[in-house]
C-alpha positions as protocol buffer text, in pm:
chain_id: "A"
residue {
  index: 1
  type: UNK
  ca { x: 2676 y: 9829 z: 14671 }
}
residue {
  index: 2
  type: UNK
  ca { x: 2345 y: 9902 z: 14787 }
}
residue {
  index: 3
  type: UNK
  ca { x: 2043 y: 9689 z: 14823 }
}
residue {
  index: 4
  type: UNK
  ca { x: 1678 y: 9724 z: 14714 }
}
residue {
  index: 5
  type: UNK
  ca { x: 1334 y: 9620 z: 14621 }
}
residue {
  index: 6
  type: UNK
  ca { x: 1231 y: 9705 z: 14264 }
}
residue {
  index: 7
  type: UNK
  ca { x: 846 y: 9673 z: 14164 }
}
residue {
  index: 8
  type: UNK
  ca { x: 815 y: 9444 z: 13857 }
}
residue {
  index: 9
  type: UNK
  ca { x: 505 y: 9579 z: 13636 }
}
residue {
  index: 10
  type: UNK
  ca { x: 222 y: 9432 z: 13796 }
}
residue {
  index: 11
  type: UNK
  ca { x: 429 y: 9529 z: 14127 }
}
residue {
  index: 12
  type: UNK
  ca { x: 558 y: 9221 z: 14242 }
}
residue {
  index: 13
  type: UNK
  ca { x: 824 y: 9296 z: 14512 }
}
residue {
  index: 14
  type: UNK
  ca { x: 1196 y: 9221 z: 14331 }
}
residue {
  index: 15
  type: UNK
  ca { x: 1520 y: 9179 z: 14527 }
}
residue {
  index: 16
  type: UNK
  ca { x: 1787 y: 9421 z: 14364 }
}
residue {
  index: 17
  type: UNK
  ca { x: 2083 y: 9521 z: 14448 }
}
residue {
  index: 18
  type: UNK
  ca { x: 2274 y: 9880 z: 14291 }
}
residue {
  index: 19
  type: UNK
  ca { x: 2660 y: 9863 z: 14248 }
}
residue {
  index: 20
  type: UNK
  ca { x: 2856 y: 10213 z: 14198 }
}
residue {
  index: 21
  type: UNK
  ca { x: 2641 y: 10554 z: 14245 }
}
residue {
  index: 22
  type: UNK
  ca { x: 2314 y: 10579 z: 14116 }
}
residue {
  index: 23
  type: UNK
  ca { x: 2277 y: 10929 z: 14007 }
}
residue {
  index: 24
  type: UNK
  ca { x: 2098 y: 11154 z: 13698 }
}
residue {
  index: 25
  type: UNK
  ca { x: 2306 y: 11078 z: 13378 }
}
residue {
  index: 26
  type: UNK
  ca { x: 2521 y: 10784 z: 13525 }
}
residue {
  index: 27
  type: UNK
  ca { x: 2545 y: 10520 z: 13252 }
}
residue {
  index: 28
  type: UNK
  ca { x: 2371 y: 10227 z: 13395 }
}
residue {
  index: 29
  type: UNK
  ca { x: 2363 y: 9840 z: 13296 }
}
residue {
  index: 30
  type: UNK
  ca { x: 2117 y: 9621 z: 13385 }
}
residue {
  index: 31
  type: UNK
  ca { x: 2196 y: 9273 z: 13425 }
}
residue {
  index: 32
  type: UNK
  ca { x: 1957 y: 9002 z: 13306 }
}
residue {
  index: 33
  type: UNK
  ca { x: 1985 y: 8646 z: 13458 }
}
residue {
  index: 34
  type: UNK
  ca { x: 1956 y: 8300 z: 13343 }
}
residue {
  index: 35
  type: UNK
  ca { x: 1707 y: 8056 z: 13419 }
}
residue {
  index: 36
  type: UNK
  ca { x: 1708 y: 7996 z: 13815 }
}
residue {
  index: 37
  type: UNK
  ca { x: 2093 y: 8159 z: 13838 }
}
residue {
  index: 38
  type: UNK
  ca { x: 2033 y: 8444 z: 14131 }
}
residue {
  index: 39
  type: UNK
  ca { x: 2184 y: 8771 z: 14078 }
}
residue {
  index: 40
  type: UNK
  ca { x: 2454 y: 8741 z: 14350 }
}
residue {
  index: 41
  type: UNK
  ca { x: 2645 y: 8486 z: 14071 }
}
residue {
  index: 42
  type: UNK
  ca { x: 2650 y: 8861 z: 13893 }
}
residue {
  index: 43
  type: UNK
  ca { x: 2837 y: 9050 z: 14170 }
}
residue {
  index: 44
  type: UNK
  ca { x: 3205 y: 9046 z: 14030 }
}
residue {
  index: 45
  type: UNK
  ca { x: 3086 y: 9131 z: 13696 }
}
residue {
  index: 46
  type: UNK
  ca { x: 2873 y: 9388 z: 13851 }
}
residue {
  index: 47
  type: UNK
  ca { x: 3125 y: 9462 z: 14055 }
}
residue {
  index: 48
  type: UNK
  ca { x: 3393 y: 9539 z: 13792 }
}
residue {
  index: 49
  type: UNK
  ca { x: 3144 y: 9718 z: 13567 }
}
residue {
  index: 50
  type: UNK
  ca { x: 3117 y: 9980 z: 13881 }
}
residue {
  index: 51
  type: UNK
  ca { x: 3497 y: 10036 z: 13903 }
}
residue {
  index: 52
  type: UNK
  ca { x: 3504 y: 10096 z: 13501 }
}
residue {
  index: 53
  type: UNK
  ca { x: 3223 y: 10425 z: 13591 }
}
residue {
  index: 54
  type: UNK
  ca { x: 2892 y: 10205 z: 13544 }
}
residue {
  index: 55
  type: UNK
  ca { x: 2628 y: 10202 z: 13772 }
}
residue {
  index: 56
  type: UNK
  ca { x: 2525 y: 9791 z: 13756 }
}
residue {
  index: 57
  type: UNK
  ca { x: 2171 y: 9698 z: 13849 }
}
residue {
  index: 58
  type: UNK
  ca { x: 2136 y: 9316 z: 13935 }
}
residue {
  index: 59
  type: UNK
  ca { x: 1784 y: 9109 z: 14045 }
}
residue {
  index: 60
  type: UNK
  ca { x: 1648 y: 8839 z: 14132 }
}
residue {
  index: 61
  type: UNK
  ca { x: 1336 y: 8733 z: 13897 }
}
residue {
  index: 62
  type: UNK
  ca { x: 1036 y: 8611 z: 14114 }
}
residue {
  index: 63
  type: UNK
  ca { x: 1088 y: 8289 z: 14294 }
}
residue {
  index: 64
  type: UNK
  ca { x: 1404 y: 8317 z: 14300 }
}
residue {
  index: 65
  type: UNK
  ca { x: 1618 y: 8308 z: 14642 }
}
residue {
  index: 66
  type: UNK
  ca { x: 1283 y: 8229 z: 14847 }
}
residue {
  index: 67
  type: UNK
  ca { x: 1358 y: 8008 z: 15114 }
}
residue {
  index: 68
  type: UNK
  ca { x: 1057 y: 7889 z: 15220 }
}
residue {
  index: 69
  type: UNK
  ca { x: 919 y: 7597 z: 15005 }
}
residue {
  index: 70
  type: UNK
  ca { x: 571 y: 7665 z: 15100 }
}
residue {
  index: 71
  type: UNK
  ca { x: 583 y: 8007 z: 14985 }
}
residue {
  index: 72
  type: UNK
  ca { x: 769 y: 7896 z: 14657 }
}
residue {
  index: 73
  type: UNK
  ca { x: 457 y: 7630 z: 14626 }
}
residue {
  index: 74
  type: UNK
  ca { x: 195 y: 7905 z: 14684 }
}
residue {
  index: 75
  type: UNK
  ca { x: 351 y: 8147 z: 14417 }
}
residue {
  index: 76
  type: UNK
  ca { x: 198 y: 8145 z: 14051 }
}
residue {
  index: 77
  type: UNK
  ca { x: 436 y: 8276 z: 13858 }
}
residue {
  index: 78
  type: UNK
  ca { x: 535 y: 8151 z: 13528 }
}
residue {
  index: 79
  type: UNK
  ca { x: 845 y: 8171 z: 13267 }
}
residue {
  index: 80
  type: UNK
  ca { x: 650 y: 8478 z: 13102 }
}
residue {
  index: 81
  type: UNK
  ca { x: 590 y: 8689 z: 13421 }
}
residue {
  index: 82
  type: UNK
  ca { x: 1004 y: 8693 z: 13442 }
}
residue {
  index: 83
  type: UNK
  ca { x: 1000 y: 8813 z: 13066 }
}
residue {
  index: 84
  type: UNK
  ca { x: 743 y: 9055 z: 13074 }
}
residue {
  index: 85
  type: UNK
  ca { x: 689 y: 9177 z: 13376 }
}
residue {
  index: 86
  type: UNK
  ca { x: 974 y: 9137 z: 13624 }
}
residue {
  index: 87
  type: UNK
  ca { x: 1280 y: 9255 z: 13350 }
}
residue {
  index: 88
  type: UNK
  ca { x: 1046 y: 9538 z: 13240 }
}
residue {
  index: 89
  type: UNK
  ca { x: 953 y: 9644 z: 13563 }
}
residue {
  index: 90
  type: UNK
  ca { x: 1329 y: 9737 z: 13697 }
}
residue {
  index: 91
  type: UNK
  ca { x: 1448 y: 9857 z: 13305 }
}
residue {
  index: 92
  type: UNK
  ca { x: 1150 y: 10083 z: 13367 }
}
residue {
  index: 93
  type: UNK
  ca { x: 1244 y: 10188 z: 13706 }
}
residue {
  index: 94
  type: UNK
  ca { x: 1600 y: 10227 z: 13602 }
}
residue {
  index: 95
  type: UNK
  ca { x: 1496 y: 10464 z: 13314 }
}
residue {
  index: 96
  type: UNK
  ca { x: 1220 y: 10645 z: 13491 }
}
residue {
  index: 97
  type: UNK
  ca { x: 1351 y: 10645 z: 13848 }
}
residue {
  index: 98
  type: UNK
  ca { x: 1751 y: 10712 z: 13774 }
}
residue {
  index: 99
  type: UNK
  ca { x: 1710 y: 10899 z: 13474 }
}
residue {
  index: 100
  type: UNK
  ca { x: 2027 y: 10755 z: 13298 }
}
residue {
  index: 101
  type: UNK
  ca { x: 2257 y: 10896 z: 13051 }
}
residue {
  index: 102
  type: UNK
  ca { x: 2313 y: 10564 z: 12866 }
}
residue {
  index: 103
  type: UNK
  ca { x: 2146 y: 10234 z: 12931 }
}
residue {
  index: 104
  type: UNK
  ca { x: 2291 y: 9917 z: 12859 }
}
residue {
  index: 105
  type: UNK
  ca { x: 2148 y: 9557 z: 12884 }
}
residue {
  index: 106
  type: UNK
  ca { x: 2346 y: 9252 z: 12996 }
}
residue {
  index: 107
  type: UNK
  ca { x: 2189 y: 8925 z: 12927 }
}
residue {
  index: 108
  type: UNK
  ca { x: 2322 y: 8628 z: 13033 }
}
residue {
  index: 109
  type: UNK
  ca { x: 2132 y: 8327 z: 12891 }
}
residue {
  index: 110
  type: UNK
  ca { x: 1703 y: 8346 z: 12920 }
}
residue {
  index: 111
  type: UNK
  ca { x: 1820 y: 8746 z: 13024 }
}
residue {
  index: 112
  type: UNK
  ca { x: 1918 y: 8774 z: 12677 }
}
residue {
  index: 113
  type: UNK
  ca { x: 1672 y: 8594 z: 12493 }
}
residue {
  index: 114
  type: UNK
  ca { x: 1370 y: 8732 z: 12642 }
}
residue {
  index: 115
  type: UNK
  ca { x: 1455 y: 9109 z: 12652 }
}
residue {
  index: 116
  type: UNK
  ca { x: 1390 y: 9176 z: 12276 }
}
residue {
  index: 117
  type: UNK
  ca { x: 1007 y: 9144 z: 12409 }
}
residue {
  index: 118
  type: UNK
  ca { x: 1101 y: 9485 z: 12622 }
}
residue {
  index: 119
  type: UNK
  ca { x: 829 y: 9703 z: 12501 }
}
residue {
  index: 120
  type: UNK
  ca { x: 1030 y: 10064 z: 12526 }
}
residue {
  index: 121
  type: UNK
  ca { x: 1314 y: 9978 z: 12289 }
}
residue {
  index: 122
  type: UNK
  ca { x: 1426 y: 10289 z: 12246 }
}
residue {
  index: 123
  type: UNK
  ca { x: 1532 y: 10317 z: 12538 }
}
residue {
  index: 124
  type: UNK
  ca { x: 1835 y: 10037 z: 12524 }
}
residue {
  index: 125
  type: UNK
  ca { x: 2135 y: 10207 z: 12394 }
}
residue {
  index: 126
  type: UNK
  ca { x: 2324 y: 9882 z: 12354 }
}
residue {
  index: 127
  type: UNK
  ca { x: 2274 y: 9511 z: 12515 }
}
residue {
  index: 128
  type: UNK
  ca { x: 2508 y: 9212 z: 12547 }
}
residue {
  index: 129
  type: UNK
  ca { x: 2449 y: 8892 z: 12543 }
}
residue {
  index: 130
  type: UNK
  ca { x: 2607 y: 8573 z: 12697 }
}
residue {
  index: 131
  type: UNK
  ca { x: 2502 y: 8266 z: 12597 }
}
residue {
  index: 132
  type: UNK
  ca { x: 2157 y: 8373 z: 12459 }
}
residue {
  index: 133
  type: UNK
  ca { x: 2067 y: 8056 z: 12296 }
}
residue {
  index: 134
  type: UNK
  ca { x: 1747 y: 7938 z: 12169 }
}
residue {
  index: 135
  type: UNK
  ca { x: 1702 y: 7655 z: 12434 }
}
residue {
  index: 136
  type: UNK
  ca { x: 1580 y: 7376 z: 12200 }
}
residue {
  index: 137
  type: UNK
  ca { x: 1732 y: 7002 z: 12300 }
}
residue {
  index: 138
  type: UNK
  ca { x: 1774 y: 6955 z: 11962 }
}
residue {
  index: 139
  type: UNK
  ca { x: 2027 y: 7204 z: 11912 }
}
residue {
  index: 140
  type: UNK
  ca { x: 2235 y: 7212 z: 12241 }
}
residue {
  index: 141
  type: UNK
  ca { x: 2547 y: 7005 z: 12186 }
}
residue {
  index: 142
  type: UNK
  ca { x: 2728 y: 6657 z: 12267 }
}
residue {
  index: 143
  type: UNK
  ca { x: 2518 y: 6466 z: 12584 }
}
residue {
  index: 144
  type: UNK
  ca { x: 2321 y: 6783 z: 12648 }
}
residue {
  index: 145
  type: UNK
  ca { x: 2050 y: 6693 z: 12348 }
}
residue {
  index: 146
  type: UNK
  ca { x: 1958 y: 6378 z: 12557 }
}
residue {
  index: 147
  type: UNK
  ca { x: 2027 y: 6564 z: 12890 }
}
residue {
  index: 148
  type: UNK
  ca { x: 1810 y: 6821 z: 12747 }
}
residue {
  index: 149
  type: UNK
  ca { x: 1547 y: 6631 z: 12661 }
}
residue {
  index: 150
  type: UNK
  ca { x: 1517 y: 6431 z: 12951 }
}
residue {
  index: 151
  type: UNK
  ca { x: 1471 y: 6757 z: 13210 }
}
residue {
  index: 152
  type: UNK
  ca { x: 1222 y: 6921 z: 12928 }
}
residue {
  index: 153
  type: UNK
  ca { x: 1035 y: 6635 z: 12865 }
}
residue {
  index: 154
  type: UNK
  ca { x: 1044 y: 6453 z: 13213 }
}
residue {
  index: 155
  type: UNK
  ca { x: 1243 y: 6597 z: 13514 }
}
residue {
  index: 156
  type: UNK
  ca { x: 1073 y: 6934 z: 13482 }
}
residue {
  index: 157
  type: UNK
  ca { x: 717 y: 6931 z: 13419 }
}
residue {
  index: 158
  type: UNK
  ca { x: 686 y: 6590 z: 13694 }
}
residue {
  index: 159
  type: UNK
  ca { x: 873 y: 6709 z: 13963 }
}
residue {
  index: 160
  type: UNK
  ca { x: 725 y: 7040 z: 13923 }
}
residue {
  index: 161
  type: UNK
  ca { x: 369 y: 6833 z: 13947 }
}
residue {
  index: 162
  type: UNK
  ca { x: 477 y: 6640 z: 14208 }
}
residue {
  index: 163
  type: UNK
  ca { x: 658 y: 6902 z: 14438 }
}
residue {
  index: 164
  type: UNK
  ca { x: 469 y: 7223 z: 14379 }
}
residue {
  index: 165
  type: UNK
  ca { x: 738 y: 7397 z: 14288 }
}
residue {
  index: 166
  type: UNK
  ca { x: 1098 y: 7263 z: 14074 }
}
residue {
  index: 167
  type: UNK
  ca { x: 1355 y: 7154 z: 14328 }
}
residue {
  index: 168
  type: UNK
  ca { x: 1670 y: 7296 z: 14067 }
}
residue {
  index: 169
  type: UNK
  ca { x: 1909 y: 7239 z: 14358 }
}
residue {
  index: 170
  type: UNK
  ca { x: 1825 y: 6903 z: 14351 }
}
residue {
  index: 171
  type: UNK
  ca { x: 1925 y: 6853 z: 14025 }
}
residue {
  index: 172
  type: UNK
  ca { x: 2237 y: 7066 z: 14052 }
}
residue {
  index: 173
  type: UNK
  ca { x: 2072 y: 7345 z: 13777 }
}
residue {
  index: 174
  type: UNK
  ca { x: 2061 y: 7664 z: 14000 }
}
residue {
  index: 175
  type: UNK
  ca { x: 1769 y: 7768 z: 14269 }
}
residue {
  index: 176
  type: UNK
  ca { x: 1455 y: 7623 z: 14305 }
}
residue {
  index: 177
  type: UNK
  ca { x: 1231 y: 7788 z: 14107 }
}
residue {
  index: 178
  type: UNK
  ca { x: 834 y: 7803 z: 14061 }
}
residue {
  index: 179
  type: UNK
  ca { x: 648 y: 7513 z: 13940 }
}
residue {
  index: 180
  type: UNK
  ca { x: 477 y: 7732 z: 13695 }
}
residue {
  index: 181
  type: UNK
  ca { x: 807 y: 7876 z: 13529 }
}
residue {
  index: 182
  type: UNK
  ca { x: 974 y: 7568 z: 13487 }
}
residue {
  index: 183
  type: UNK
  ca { x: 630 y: 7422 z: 13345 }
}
residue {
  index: 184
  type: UNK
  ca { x: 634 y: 7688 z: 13081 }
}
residue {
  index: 185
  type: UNK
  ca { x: 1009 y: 7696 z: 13017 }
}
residue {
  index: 186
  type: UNK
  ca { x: 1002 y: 7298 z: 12941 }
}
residue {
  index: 187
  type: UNK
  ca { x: 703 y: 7346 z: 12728 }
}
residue {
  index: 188
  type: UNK
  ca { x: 916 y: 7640 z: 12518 }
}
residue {
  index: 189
  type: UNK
  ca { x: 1239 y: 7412 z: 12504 }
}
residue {
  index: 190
  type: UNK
  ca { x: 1042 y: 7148 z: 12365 }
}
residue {
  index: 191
  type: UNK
  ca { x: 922 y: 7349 z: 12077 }
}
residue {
  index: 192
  type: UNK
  ca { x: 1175 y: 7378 z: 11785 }
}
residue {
  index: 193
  type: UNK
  ca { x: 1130 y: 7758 z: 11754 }
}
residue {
  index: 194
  type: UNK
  ca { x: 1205 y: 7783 z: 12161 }
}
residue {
  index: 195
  type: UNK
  ca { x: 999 y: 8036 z: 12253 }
}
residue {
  index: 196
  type: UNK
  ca { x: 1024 y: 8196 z: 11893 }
}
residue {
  index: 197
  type: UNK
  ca { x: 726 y: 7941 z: 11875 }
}
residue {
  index: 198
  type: UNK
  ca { x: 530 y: 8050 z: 12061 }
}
residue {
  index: 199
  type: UNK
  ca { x: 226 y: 8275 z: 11936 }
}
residue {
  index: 200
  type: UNK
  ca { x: 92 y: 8424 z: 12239 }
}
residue {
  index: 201
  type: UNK
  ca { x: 391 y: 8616 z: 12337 }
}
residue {
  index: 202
  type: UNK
  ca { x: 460 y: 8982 z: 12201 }
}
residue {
  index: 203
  type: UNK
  ca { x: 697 y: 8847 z: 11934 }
}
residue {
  index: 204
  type: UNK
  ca { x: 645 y: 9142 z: 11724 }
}
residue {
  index: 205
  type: UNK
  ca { x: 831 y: 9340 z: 11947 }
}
residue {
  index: 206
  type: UNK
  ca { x: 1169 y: 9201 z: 11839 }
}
residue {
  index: 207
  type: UNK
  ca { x: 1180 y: 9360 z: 11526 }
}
residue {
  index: 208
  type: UNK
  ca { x: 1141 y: 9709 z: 11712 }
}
residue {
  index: 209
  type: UNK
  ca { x: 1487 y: 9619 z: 11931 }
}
residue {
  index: 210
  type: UNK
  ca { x: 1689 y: 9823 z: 11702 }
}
residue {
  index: 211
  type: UNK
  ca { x: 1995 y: 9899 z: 11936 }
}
residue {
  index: 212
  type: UNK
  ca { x: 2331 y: 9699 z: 11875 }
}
residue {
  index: 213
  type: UNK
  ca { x: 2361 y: 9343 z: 12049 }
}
residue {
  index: 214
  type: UNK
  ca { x: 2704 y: 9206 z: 12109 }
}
residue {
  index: 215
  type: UNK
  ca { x: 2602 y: 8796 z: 12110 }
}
residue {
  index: 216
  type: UNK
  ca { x: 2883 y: 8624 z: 12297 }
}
residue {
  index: 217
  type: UNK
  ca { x: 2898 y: 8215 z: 12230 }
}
residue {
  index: 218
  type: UNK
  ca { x: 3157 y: 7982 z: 12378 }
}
residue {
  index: 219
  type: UNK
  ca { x: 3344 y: 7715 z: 12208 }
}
residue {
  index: 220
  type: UNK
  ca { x: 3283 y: 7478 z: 12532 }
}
residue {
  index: 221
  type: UNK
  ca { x: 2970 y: 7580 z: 12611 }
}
residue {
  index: 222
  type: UNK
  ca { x: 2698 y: 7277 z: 12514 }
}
residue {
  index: 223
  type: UNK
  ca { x: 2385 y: 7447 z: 12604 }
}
residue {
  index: 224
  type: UNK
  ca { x: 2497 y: 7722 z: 12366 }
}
residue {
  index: 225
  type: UNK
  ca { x: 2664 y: 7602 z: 12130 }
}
residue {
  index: 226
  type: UNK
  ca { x: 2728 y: 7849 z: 11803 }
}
residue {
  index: 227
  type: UNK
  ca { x: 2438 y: 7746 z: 11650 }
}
residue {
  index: 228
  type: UNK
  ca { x: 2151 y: 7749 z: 11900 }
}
residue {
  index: 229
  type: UNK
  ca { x: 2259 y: 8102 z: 11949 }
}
residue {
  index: 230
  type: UNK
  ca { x: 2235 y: 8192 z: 11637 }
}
residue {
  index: 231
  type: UNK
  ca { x: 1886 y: 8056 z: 11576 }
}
residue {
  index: 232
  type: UNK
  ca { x: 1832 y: 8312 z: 11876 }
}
residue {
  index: 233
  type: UNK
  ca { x: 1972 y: 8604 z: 11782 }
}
residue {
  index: 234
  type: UNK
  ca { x: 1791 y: 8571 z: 11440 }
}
residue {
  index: 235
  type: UNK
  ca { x: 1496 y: 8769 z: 11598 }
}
residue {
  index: 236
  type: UNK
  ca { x: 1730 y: 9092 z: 11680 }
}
residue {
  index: 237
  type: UNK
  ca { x: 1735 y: 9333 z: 11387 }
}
residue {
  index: 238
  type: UNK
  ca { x: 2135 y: 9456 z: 11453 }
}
residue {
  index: 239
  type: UNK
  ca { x: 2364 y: 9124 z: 11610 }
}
residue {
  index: 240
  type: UNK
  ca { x: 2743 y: 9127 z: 11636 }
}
residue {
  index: 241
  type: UNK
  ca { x: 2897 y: 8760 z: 11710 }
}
residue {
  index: 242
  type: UNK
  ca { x: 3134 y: 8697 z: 11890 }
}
residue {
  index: 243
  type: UNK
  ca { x: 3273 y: 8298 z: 11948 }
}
residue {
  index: 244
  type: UNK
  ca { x: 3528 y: 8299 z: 12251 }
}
residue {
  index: 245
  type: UNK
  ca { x: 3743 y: 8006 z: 12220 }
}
residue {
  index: 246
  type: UNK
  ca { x: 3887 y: 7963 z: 12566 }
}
residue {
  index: 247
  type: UNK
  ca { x: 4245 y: 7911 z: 12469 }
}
residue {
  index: 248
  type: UNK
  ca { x: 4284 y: 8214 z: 12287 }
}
residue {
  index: 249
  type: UNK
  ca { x: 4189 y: 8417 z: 12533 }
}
residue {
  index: 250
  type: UNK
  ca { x: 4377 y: 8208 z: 12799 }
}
residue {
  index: 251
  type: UNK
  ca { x: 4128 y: 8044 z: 13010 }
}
residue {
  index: 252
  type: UNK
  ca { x: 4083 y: 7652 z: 13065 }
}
residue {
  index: 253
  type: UNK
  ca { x: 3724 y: 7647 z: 13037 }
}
residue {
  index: 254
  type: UNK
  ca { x: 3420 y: 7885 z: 13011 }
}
residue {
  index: 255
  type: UNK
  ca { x: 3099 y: 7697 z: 12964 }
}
residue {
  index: 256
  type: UNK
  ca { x: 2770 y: 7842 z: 12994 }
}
residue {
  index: 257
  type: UNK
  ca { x: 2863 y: 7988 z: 13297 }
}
residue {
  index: 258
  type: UNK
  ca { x: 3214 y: 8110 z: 13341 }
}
residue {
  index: 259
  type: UNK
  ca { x: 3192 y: 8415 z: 13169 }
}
residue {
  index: 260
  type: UNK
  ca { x: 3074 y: 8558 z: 13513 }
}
residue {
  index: 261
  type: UNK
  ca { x: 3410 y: 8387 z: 13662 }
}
residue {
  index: 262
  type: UNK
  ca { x: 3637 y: 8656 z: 13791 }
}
residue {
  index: 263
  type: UNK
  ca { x: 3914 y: 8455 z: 13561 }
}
residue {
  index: 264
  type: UNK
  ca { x: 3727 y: 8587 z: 13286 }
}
residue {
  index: 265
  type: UNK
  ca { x: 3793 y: 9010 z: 13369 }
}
residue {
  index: 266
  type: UNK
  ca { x: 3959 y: 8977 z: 13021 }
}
residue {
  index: 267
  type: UNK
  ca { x: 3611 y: 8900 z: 12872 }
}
residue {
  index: 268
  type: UNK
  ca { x: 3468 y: 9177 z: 13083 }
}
residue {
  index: 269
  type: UNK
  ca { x: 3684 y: 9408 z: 12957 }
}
residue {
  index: 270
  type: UNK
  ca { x: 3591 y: 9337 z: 12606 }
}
residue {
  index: 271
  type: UNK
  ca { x: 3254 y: 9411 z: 12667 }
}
residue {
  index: 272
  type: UNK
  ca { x: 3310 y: 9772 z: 12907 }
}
residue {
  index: 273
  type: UNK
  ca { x: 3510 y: 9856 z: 12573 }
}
residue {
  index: 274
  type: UNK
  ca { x: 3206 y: 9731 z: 12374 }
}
residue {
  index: 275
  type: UNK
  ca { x: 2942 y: 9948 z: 12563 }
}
residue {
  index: 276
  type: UNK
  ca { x: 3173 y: 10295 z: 12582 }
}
residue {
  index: 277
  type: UNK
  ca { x: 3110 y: 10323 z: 12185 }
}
residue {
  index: 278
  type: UNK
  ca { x: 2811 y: 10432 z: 12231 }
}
């Protein structure tokens, strides 16, 4: 395990950190976060995916891990710099700088639902995707539509006003984040078509994301439930499903985050297995 700094594409400084030998024609997979989940929650996964013969690449998106509220207040980042400039930035690096054999994408959450807007496609041999869900309240399930709706519509665009930047911790929903990401986030969560709906982002580019996506949902999981991760993956040309129901695979619980629980290696497996087709 090594750390780093990664330039995103306008060259914003990103944390990163390199699990299992980073070498010419290693097969390497990237793994994309969720919304305000740093990328040490990724370090058994990560960790595993190194002892299987990966090299795993985790970071944090900007804002993330910054400890100083001030400087979290004074940074202007939005929702779209994280999709199309900080996950571009180290898939570039990774591809230009390590020179892989294969290279994979893991995205757990916004990490999967944004990356179809990667603009060198043909690069991506294969991605995964964990609870990539299209993160419209109406279509998470149970309590979470109202729950939903009350941080899209209220707790995150006024404390973001109010605070300068979202206190997530706070609200026990990951690490604080920019005001300006969980601004635009809201605003796309809001929208029926998430951020399907929204015009001014490269949408196009999905259609060009040819290589194979295995979509993971989980049978517990309210914020992606099977069908708000459907109406995601609808914008990826070539989508395998997969619906985990804990029991079967015997686990209590998985949730929106548990995947990335050491309890699920099973799961992990599944996936290693998943990526050496290709």
């Amino acid at each position: 395990m090594n750390e780093s700094t990664i330039p995103a594409r306008d060259g914003y400084p990103l944390a990163a950190t390199i699990y299992g030998e980073a070498s010419p024609g290693s097969r390497v997979v990237v793994i994309n976060s969720a919304t305000a989940v740093p990328q040490r929650f990724y370090r058994h996964f990560a960790g595993t995916l190194a002892g299987a013969g990966f090299t795993a690449v985790t970071y944090d998106y900007r804002g993330i891990e910054i400890e100083s509220r001030e400087e979290l207040r004074k940074l202007g980042a939005t929702a779209r710099d994280w999709a199309l400039l900080d996950l571009p930035g180290v898939v570039d690096w990774v591809a230009d700088g390590l020179g892989p054999e294969k290279l994979f994408l893991a995205g757990h959450s916004f990490g999967g639902q944004v990356a179809g807007m990667y603009d060198r496609p043909a690069l991506i041999d294969a991605m995964a995707t964990m609870s990539a869900q299209s993160g419209n309240w109406r279509l998470q399930g149970g309590e979470q539509k109202l729950v939903v709706w009350l941080h899209t519509h209220l707790t995150l665009p006024v404390l973001s006003k109010l605070m300068g930047y979202m206190p997530m911790k706070a609200v026990g929903a990951g690490e604080d984040m920019p005001a300006g990401v969980a601004v635009e986030w809201a605003r796309w969560c809001r929208h029926r078509d998430y951020i399907l709906g929204d015009a001014s982002l490269p949408l196009d580019r999905y259609h060009d994301f040819t290589a194979p996506v295995l979509a993971y949902s989980f049978d517990d999981d309210k914020w992606g439930t099977p069908r708000s991760v459907e109406a995601m993956m609808r914008a990826y040309p070539n989508v395998e499903r997969r619906h985990v129901v804990p029991s079967k695979v015997g686990l209590d619980a998985i949730g929106h985050l548990g995947f990335f629980n050491p309890r699920s290696e099973s799961l992990w497996n599944d996936v290693i297995a998943w990526f050496e087709r290709f």
